[in-house]
N, CA, C and O atoms as a MOPAC input file, in Angstrom:
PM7 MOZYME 1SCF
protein

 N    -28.70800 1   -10.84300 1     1.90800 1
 C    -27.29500 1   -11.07800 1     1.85200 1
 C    -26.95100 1   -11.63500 1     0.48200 1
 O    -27.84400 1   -12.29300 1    -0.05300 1
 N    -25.76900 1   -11.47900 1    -0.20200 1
 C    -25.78400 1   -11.58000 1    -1.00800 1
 C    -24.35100 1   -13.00100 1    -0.99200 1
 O    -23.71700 1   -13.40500 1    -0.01700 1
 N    -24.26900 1   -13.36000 1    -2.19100 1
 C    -23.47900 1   -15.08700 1    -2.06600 1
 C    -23.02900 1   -14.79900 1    -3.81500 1
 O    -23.69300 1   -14.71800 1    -4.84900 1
 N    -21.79200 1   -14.71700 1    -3.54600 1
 C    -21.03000 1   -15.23200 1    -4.92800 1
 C    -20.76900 1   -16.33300 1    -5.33600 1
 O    -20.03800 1   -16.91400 1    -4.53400 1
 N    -20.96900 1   -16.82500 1    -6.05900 1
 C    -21.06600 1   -18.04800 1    -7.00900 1
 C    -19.72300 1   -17.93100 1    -7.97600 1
 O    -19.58900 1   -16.92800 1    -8.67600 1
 N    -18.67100 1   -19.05900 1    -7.99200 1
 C    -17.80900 1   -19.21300 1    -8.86000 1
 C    -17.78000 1   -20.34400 1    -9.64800 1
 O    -17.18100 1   -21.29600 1    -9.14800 1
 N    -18.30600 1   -20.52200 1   -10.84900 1
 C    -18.18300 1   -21.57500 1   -11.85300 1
 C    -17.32100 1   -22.16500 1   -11.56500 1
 O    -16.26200 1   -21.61700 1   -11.25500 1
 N    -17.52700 1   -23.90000 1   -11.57000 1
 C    -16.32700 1   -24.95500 1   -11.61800 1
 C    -15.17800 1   -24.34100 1   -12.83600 1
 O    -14.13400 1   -23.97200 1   -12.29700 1
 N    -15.18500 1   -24.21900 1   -13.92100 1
 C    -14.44600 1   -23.63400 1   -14.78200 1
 C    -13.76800 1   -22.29000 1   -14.25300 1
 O    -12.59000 1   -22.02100 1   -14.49100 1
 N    -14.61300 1   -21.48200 1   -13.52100 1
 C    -13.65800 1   -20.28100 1   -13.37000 1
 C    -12.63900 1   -20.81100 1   -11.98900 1
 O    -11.53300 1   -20.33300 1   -11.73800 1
 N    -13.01400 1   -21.40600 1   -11.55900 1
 C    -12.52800 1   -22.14400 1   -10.16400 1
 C    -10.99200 1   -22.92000 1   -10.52200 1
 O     -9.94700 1   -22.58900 1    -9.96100 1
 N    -11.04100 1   -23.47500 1   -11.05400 1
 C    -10.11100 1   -24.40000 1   -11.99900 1
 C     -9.16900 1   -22.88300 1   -12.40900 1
 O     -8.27700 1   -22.60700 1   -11.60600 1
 N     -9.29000 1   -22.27800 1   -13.17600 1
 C     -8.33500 1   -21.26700 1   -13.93100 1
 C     -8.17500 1   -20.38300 1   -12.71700 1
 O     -7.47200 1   -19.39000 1   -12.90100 1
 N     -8.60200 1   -20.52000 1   -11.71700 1
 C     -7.90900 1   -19.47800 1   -10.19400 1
 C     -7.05400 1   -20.01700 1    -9.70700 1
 O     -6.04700 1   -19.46900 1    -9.25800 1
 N     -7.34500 1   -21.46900 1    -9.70100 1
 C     -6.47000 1   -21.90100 1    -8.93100 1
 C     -5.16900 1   -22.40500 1    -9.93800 1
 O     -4.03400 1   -22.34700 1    -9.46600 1
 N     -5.37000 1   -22.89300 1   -11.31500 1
 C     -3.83900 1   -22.68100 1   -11.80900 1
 C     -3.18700 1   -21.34700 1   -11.88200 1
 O     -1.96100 1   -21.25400 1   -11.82600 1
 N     -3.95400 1   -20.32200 1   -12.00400 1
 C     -3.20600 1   -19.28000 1   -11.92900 1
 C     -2.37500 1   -18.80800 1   -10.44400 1
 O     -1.45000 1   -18.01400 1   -10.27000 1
 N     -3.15200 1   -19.67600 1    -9.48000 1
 C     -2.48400 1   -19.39200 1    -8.01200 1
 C     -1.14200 1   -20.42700 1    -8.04700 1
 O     -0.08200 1   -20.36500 1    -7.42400 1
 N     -1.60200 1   -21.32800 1    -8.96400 1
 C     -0.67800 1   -22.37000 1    -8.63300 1
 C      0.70000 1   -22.13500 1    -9.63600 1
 O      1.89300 1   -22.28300 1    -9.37200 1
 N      0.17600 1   -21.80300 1   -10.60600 1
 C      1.10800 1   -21.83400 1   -11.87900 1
 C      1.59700 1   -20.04900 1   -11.74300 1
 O      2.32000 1   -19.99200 1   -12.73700 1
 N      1.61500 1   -19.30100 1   -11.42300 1
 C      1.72500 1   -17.54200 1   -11.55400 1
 C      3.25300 1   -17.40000 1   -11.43500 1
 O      3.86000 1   -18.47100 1   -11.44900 1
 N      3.96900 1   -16.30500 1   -11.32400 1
 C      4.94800 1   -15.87300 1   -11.22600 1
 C      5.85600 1   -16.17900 1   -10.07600 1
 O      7.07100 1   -16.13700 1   -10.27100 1
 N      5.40700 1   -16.46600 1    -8.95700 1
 C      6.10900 1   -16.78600 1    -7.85000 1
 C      5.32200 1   -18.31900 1    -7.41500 1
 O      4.20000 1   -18.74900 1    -7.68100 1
 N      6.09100 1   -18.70800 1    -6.88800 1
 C      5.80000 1   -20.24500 1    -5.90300 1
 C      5.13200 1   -19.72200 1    -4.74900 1
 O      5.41700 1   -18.79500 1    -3.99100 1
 N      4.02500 1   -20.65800 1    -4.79800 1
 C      3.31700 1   -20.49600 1    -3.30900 1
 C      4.25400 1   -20.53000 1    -2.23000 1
 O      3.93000 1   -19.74800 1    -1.33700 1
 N      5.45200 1   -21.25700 1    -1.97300 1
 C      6.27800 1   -21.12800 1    -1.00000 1
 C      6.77700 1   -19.73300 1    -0.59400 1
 O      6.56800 1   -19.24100 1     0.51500 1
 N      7.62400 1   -18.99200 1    -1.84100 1
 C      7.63400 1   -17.89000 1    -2.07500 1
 C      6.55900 1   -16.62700 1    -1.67300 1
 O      6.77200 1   -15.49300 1    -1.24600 1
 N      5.56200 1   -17.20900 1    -1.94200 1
 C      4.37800 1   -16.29400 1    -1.45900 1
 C      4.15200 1   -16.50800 1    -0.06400 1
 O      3.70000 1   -15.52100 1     0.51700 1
 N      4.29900 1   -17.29400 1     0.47100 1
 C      4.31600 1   -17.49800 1     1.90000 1
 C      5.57900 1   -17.29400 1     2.70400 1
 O      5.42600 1   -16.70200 1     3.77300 1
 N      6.32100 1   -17.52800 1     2.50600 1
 C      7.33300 1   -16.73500 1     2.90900 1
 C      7.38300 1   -15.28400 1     2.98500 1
 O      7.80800 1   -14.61200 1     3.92500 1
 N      6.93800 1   -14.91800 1     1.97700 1
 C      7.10400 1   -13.26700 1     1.67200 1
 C      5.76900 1   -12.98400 1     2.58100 1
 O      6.51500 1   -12.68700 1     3.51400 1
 N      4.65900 1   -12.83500 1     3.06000 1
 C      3.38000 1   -13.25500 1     3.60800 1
 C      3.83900 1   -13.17600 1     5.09900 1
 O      3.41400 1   -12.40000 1     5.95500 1
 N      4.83900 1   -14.18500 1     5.23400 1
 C      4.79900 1   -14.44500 1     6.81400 1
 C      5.76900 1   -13.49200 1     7.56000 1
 O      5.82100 1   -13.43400 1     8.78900 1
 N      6.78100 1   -12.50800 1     6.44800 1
 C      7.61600 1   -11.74000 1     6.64900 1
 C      6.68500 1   -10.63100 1     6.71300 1
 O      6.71400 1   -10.27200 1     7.89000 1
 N      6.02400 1   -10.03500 1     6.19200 1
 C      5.12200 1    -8.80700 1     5.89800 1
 C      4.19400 1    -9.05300 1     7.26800 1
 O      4.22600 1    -8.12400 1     8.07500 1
 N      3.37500 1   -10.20700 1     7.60800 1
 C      3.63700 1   -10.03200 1     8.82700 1
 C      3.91500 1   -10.16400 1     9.96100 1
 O      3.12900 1   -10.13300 1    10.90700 1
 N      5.05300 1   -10.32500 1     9.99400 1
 C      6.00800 1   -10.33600 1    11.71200 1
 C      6.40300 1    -8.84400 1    11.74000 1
 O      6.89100 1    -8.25600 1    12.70600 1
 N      6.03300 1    -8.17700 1    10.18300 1
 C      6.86800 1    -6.42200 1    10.22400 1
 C      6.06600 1    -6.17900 1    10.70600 1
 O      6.30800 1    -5.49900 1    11.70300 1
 N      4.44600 1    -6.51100 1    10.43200 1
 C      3.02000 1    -5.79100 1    10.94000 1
 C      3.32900 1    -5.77400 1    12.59300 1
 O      3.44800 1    -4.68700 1    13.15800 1
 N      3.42500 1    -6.75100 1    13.17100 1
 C      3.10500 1    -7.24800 1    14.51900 1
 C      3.82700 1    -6.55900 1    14.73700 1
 O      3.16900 1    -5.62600 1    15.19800 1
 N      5.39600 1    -6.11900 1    14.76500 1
 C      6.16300 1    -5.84200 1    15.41600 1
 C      5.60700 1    -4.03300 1    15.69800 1
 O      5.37200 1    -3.52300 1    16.79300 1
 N      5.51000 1    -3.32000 1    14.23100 1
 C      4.65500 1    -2.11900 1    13.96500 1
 C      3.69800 1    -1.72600 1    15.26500 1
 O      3.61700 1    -0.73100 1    15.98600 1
 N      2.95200 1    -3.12500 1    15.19600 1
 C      1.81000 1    -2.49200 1    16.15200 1
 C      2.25300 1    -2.45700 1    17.62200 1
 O      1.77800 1    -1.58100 1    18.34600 1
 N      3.10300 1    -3.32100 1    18.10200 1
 C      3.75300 1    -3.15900 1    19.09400 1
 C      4.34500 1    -2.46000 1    19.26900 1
 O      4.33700 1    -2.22200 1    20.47700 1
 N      5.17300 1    -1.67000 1    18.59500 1
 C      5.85400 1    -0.45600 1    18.91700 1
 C      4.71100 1     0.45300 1    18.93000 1
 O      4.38400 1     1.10000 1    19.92600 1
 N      4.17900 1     0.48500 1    17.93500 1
 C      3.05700 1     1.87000 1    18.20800 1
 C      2.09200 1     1.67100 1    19.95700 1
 O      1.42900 1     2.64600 1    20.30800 1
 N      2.10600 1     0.78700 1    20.61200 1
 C      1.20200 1     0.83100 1    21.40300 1
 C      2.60300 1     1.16000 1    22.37300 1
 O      2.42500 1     2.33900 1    22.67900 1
 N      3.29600 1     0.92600 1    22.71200 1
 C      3.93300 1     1.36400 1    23.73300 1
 C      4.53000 1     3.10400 1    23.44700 1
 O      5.01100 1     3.91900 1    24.23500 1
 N      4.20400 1     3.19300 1    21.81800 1
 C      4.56600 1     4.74800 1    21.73600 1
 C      3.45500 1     5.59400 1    22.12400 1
 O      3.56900 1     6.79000 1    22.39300 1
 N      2.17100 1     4.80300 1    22.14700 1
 C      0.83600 1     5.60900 1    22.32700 1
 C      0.85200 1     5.85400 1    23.60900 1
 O      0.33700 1     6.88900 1    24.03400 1
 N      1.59800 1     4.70800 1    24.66200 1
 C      1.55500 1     4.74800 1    26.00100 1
 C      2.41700 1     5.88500 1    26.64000 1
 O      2.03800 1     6.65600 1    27.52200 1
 N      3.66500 1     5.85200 1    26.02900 1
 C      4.47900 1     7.26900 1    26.48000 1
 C      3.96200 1     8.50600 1    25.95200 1
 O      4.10100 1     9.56200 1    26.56800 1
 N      3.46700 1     8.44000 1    25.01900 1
 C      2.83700 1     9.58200 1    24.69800 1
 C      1.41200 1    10.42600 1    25.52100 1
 O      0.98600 1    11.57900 1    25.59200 1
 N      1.11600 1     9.37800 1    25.92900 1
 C     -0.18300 1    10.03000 1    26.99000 1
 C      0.42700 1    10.10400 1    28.32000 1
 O     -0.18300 1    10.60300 1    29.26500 1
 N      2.12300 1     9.41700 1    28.47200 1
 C      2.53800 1     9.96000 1    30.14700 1
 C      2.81000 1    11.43600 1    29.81600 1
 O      2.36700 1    12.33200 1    30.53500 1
 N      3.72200 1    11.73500 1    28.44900 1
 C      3.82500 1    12.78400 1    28.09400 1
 C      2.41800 1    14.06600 1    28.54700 1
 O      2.29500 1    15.17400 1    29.06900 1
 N      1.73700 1    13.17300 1    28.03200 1
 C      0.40400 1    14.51100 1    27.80900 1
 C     -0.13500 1    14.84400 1    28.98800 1
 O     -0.81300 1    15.82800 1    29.28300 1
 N      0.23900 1    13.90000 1    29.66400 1
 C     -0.27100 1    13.93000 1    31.73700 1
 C      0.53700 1    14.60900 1    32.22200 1
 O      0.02300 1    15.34400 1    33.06500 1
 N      1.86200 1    14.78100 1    32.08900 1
 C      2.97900 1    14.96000 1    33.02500 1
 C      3.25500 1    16.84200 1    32.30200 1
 O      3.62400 1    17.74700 1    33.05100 1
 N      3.02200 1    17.03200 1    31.01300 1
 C      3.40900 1    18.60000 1    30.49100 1
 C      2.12600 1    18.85100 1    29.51900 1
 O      2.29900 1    19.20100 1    28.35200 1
 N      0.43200 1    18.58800 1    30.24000 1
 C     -0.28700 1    19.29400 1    29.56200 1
 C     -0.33000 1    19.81500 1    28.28500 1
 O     -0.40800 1    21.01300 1    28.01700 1
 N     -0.25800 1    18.56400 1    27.21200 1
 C     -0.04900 1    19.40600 1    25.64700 1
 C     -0.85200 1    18.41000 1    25.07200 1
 O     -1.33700 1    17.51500 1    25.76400 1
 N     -1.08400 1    18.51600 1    23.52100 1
 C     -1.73000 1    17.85100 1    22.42300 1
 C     -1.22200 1    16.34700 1    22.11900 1
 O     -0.43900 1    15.92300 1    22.96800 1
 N     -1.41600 1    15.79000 1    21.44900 1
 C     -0.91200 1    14.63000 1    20.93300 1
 C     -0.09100 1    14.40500 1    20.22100 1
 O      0.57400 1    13.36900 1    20.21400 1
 N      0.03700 1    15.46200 1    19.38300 1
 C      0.86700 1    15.75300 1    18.42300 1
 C      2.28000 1    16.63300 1    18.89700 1
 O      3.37600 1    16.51400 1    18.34900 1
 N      1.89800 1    17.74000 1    20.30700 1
 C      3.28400 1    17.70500 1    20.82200 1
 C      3.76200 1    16.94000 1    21.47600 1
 O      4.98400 1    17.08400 1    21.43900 1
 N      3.35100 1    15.85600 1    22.33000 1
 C      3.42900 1    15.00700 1    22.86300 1
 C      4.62300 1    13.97600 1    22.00600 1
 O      5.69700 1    13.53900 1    22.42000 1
 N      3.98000 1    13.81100 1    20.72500 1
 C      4.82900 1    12.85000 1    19.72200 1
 C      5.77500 1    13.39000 1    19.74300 1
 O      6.77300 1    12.70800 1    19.97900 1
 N      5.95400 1    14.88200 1    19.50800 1
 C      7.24000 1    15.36700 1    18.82800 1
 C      8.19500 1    15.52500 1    19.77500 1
 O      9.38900 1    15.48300 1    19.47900 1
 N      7.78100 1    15.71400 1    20.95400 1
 C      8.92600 1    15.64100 1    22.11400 1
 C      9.64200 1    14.31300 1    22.23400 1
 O     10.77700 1    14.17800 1    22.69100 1
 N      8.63000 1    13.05900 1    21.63900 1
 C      9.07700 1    11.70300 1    21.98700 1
 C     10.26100 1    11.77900 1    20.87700 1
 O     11.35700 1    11.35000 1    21.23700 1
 N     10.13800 1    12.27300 1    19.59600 1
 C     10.75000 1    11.98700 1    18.43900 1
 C     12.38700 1    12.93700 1    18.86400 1
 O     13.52400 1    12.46800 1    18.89100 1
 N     11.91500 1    14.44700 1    19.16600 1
 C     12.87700 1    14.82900 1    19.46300 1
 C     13.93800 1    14.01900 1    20.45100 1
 O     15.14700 1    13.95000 1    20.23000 1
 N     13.42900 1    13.57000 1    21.29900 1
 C     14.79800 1    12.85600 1    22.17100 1
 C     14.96600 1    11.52500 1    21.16500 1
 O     15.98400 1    10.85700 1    21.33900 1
 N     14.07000 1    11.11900 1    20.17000 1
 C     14.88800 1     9.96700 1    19.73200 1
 C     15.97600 1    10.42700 1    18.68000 1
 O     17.15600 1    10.08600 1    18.60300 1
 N     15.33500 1    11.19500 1    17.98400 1
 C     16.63800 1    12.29500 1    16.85500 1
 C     17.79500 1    12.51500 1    17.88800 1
 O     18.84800 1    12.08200 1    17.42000 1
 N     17.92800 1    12.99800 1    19.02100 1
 C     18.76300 1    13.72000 1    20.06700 1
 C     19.91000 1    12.68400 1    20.25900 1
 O     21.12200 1    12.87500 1    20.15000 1
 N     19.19400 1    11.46100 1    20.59100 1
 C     19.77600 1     9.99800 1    21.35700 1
 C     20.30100 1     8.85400 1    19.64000 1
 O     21.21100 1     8.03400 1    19.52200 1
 N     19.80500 1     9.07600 1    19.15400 1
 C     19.63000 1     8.23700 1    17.43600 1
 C     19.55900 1     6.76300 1    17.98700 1
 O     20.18400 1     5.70200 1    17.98600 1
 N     18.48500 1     7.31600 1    18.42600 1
 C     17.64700 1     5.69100 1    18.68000 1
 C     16.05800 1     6.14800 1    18.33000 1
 O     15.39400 1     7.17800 1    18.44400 1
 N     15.89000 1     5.08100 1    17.94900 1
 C     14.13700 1     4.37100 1    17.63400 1
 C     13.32800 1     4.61500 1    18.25600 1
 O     13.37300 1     4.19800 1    19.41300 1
 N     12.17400 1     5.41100 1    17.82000 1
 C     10.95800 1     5.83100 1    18.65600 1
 C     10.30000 1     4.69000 1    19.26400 1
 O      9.63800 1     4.80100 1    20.29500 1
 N     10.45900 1     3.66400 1    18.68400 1
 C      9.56000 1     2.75600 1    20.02000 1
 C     10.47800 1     2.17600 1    21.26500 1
 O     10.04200 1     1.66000 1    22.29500 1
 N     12.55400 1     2.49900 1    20.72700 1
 C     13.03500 1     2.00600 1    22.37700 1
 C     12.84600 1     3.21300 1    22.89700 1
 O     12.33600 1     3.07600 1    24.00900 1
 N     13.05000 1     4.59400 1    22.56100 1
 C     12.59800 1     5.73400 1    23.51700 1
 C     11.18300 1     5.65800 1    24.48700 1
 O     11.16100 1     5.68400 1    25.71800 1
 N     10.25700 1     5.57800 1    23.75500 1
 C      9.23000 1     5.30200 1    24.25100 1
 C      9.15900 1     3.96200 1    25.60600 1
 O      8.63900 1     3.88900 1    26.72000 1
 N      9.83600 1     3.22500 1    24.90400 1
 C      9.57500 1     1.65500 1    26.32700 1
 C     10.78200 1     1.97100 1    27.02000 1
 O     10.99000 1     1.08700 1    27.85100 1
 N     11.86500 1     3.04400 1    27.04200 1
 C     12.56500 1     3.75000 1    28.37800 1
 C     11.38900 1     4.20600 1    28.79500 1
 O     10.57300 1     3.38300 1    29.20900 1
 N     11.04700 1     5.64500 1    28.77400 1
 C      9.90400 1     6.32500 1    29.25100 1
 C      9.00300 1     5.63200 1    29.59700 1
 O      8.95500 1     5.86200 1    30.80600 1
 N      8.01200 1     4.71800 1    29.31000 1
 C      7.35300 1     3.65900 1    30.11100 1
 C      7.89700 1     3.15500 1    31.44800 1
 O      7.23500 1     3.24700 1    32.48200 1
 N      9.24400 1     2.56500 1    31.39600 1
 C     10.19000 1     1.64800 1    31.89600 1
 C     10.62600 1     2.78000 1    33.36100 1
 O     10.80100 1     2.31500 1    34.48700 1
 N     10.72500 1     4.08100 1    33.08500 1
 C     11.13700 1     4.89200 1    33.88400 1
 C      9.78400 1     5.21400 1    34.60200 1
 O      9.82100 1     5.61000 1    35.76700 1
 N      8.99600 1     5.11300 1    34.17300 1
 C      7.79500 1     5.07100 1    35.09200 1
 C      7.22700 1     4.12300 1    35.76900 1
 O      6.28700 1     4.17400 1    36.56100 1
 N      8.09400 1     2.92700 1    35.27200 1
 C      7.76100 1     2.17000 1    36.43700 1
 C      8.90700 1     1.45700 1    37.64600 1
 O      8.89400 1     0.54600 1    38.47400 1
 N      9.88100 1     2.53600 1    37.13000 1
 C     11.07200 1     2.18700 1    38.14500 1
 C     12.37300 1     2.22000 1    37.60300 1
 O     13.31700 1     2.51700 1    38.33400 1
 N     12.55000 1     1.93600 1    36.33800 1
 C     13.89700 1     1.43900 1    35.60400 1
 C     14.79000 1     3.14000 1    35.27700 1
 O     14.45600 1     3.97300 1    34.43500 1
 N     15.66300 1     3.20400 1    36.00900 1
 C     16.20400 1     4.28400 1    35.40900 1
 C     16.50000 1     4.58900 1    33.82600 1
 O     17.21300 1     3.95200 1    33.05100 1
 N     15.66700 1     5.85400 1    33.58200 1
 C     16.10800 1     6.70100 1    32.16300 1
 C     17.82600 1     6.76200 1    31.94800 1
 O     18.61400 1     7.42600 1    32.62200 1
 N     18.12200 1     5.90700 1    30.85700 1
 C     19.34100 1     6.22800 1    30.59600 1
 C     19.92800 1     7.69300 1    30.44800 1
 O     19.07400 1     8.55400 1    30.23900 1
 N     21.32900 1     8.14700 1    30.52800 1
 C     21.66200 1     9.32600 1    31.32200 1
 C     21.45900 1    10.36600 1    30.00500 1
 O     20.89400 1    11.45900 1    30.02900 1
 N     22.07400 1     9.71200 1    28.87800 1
 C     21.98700 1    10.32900 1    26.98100 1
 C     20.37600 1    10.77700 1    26.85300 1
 O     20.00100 1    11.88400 1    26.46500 1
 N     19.56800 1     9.74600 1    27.23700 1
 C     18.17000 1    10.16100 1    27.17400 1
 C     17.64400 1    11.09000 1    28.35300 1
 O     16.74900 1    11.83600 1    27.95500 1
 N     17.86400 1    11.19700 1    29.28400 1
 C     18.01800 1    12.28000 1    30.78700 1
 C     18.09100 1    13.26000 1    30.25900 1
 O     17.11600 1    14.00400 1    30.14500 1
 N     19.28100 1    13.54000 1    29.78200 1
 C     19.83900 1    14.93300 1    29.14300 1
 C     19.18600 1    15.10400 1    27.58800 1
 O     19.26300 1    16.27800 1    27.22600 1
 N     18.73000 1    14.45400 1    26.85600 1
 C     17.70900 1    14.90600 1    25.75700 1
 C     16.28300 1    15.29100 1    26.05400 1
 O     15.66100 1    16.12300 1    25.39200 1
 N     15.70500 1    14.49600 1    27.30900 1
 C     14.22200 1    14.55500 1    27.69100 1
 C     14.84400 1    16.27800 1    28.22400 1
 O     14.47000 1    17.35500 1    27.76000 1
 N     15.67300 1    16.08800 1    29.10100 1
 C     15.70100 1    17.65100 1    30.06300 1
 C     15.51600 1    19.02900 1    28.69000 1
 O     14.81600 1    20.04100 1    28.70000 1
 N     16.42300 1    18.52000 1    27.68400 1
 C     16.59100 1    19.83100 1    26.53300 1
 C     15.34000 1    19.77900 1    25.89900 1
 O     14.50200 1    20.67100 1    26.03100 1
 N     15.11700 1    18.40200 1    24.96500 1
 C     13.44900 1    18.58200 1    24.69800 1
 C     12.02900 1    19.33300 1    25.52700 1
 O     11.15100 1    19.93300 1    24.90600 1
 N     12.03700 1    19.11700 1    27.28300 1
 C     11.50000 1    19.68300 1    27.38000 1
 C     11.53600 1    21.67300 1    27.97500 1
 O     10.66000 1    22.37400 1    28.48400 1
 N     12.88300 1    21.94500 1    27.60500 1
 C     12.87800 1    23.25200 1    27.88200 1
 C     12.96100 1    23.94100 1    26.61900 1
 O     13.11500 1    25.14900 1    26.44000 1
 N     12.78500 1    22.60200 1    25.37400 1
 C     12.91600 1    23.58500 1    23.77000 1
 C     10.92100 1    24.04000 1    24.01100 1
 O     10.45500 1    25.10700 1    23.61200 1
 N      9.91300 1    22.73200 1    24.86200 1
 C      8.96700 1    22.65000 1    24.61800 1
 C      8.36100 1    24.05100 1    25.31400 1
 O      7.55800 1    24.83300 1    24.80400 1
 N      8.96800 1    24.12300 1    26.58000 1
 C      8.60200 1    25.26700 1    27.05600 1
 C      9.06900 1    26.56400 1    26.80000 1
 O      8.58200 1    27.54800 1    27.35800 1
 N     10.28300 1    26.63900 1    25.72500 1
 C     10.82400 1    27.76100 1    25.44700 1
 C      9.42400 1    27.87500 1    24.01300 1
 O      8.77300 1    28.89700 1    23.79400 1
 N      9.34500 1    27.16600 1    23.60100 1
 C      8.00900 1    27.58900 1    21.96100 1
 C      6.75600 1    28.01500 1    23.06700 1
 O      6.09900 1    28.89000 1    22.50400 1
 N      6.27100 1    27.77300 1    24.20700 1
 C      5.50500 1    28.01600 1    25.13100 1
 C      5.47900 1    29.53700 1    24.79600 1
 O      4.65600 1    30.26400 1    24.24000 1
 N      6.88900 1    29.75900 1    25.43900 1
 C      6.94800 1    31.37500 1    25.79900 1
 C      7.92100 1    32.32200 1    24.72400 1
 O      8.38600 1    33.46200 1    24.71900 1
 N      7.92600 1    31.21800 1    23.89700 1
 C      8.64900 1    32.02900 1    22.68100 1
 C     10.19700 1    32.23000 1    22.79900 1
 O     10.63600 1    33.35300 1    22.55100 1
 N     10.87400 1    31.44400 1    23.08100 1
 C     12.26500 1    31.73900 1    23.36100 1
 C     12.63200 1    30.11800 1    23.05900 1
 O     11.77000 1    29.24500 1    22.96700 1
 N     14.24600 1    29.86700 1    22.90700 1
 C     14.72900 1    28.67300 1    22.32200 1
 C     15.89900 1    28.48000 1    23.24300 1
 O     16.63700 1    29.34100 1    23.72200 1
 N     15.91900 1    27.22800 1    23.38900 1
 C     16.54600 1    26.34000 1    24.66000 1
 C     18.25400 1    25.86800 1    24.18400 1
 O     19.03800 1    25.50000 1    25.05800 1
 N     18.59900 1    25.92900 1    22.96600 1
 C     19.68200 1    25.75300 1    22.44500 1
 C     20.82800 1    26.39100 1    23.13200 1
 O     21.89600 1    25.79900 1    23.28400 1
 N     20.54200 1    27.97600 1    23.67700 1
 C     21.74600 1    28.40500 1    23.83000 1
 C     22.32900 1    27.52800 1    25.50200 1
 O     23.41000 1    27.14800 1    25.95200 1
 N     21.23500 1    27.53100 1    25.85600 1
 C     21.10000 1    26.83300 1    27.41500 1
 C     21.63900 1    25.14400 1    27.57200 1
 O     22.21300 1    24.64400 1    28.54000 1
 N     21.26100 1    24.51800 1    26.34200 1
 C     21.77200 1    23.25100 1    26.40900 1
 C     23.69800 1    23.32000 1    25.98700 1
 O     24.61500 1    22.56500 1    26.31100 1
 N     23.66400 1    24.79800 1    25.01000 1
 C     24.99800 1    24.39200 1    24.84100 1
 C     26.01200 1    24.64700 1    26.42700 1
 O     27.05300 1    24.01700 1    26.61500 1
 N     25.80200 1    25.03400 1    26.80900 1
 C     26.56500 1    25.67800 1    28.07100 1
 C     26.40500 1    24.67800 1    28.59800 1
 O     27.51600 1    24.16900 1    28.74500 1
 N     25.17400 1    23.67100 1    29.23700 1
 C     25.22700 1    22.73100 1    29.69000 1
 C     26.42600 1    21.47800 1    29.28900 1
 O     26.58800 1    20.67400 1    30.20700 1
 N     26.89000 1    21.34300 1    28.59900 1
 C     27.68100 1    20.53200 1    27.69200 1
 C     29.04500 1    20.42500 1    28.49300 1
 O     29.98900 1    19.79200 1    28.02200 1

């Protein structure tokens, strides 16, 4: 195993440079503690998007990657945020009714999914629905 060694002298000039540098340690910590609450929040959304995404992949037999894009499509559809789409879809699986805007995007998303299935496009069908 190997052990780095830092000279008292180089030790000294790290730490004025930490101390003395361009921004205030406060500053740096602040900025630090913001970067991550973005992280945390990131990973939390991604795990509840990973979670709808595999009801997806259970419920209409597809990849991961169509799976995502159906999630994305109803969030483009609805112009809301892939991770509240996703924690509806969770939420509706465990009881909470799918809001009605997202109802009617999941229904078109998945007949655009099955129209690329069989080669045909679901647009003309959603407009009539309207």
């Amino acid at each position: 195993m190997q052990r780095t060694t830092v000279l008292q002298e180089d030790w000294w000039k790290l730490r004025a440079e930490a101390t003395w540098g361009n921004a205030s340690a406060g500053q740096d910590l602040v900025a630090l503690r913001a970067e991550n609450d973005q992280l945390r929040r990131a990973l939390a959304g991604r795990a509840v998007i990973d979670q709808a995404r595999g009801m997806v992949m259970v419920l209409t037999p597809c990849s991961r990657g169509a799976a995502r894009n159906l999630l994305v499509d109803i969030s483009r559809q609805c112009d809301t945020r892939l991770p509240e789409v996703a924690a509806a879809v969770v939420a509706a699986w465990e009881g909470k009714p799918l809001p009605e805007r997202m109802q009617r995007a999941l229904r078109c998303a998945l007949r655009r999914f099955g129209a690329e299935d069989r080669g045909r496009d679901c647009s003309s069908a959603d407009e009539s629905s309207r």
